[in-house]
N, C-alpha and C positions, 0 to 999 in steps of 0.2 A: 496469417496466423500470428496472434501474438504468445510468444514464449513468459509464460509462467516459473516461479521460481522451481514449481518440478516439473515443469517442460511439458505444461498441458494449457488448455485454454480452458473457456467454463465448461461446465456439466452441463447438457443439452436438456437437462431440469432447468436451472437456470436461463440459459440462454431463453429456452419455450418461456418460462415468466416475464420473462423481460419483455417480451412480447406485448403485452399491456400497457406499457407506456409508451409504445411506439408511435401510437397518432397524436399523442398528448403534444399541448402550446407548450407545457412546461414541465416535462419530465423530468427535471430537477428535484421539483417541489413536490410535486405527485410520490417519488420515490419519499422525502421527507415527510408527509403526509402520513404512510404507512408506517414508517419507523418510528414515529409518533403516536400511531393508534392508543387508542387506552387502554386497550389488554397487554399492550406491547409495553408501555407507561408505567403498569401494574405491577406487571414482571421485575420490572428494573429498580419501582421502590420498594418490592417486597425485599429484593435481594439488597438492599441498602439496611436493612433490618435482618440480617441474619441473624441476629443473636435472638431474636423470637420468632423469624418464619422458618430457619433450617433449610431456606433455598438459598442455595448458593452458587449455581447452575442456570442462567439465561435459556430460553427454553430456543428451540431447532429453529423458530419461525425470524429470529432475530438475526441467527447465522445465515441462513438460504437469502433472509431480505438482503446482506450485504452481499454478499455473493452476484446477486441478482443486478445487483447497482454495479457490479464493473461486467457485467455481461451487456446489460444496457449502454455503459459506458462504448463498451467495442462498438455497439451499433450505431453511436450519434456521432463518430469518428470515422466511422466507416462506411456510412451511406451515400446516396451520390450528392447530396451538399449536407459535407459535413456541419453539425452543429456544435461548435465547440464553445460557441458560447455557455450552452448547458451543459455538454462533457466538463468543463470547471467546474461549472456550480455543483454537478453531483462530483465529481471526483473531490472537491473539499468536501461536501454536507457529509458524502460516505467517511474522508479521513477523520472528520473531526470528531463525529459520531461514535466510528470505534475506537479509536481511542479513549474517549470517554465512560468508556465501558470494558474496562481491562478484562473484567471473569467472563465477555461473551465467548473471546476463542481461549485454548488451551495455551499452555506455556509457550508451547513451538506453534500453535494456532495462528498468534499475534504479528510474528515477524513474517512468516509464510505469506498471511492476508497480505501486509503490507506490499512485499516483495512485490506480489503479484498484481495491486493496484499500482504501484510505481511502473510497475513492467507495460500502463498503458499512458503513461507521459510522451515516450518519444515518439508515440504516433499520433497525439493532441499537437505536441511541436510543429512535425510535417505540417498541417495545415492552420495552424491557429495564428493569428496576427501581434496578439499582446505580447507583452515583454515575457520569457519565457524568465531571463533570469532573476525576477523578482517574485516570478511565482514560485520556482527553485529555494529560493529563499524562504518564502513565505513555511513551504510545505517541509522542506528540512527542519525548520526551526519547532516544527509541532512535534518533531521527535525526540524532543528533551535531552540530546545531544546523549543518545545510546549509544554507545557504539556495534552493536549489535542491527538496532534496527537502519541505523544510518550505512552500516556495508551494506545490509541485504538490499536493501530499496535499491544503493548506487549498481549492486547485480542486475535486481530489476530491469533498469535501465539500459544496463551494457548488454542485456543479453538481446535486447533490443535494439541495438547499434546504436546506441550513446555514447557519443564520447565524453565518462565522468570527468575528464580533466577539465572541461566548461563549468563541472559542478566545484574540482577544486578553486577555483576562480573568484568564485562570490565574496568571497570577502569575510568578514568574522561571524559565521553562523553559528559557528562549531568551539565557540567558547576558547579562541583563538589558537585550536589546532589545524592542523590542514584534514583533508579527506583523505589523502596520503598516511598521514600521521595514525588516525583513527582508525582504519578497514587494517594497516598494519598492527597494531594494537589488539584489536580484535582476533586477527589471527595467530599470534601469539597467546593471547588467553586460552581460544578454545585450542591450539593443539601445545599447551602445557602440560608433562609429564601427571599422568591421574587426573587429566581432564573427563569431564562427562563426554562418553560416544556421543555424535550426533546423527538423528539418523538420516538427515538431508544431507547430509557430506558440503555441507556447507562453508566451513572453513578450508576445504580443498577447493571450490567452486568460487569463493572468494579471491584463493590466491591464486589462482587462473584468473582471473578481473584482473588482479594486483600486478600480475606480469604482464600484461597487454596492455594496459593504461599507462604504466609509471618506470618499465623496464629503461627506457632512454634520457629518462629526466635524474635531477642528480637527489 
């Protein structure tokens, strides 16, 4: 089971869809294919025109499609020979994708999603052969150095049994703070007196990471 940032795996909607690219040479791309469709295309440039379509709203089939990319994910990591060459390739095509497309999930949608496709890196690690810590690199740095989405991902991770102190490691990705630095930052904003309630209890769930990771280090 891999732990989700609210402590679930996918939707057994999901997981059944993902089904479909199970026999694929190149489940990768097949997933990209879809997300690509031209109704899907449509969608994205209407809403790039809001000031004349009044859609502002990515429609259901765009959310379920990502979704469906880390359900698929679970399976090509956890078959009996795993294929990690493709769990990369969709686990970028998925990060890059949404990201690209900030109005598909909701405010708390965005970090959530994340969370929860980070939360399936330390079982790609388990068997994949490439350099993990240039991947780490690579996929940290598409987060624009939030500090929001850069805790929850490293949650992701830990709740997975990663140890983030390999992530504090990498070197200047983080616009030369440490990951130390930043997840503590973080948690000081959101529990700053007339901070916004959150209702993932997230900055409590953080600094539970924050003590287990960094309680020994100075």
């Amino acid at each position: 089971m891999r732990y989700s940032e609210d402590f679930s795996s996918t939707k057994w909607e999901e997981h059944y869809l993902s089904k479909v690219f199970w026999d694929s040479e190149n489940p990768a791309k097949e997933w990209l294919d879809i997300w690509n469709a031209s109704d899907l295309l449509e969608k994205r440039r209407r809403r790039s025109f809001y000031s004349y379509t009044k859609e502002d709203r990515l429609g259901d089939g765009e959310f379920t499609h990502s979704y469906v990319g880390i359900a698929l994910l679970d399976y090509l990591f956890s078959k009996d020979e795993p294929d990690i060459e493709q769990a990369c390739l969709l686990f970028e095509s998925i990060l890059v994708n949404v990201l690209n497309e900030p109005g598909l999930l909701s405010f708390d949608g965005l970090p959530l999603f994340l969370s929860n496709i980070f939360a399936r890196l330390p079982h790609i690690f388990k068997v994949q052969q490439t350099n993990e810590n240039e991947l780490l690199k690579g996929y940290f740095s598409w987060l624009g150095g939030d500090h929001q989405l850069i805790s929850l991902c490293a949650y992701g991770m830990h709740k997975n049994g990663y140890d983030i102190t390999q992530i504090e490691n990498l070197g200047s990705i983080f616009s030369g703070k440490s990951l130390k630095q930043i997840i503590a930052t973080y948690i000081e904003w959101e529990e700053r007196e007339g901070g916004k309630p959150n209702r993932y209890d997230w900055p409590s769930n953080c600094r539970s990471m924050f003590n287990d990771a960094f309680q020994n280090t100075a």
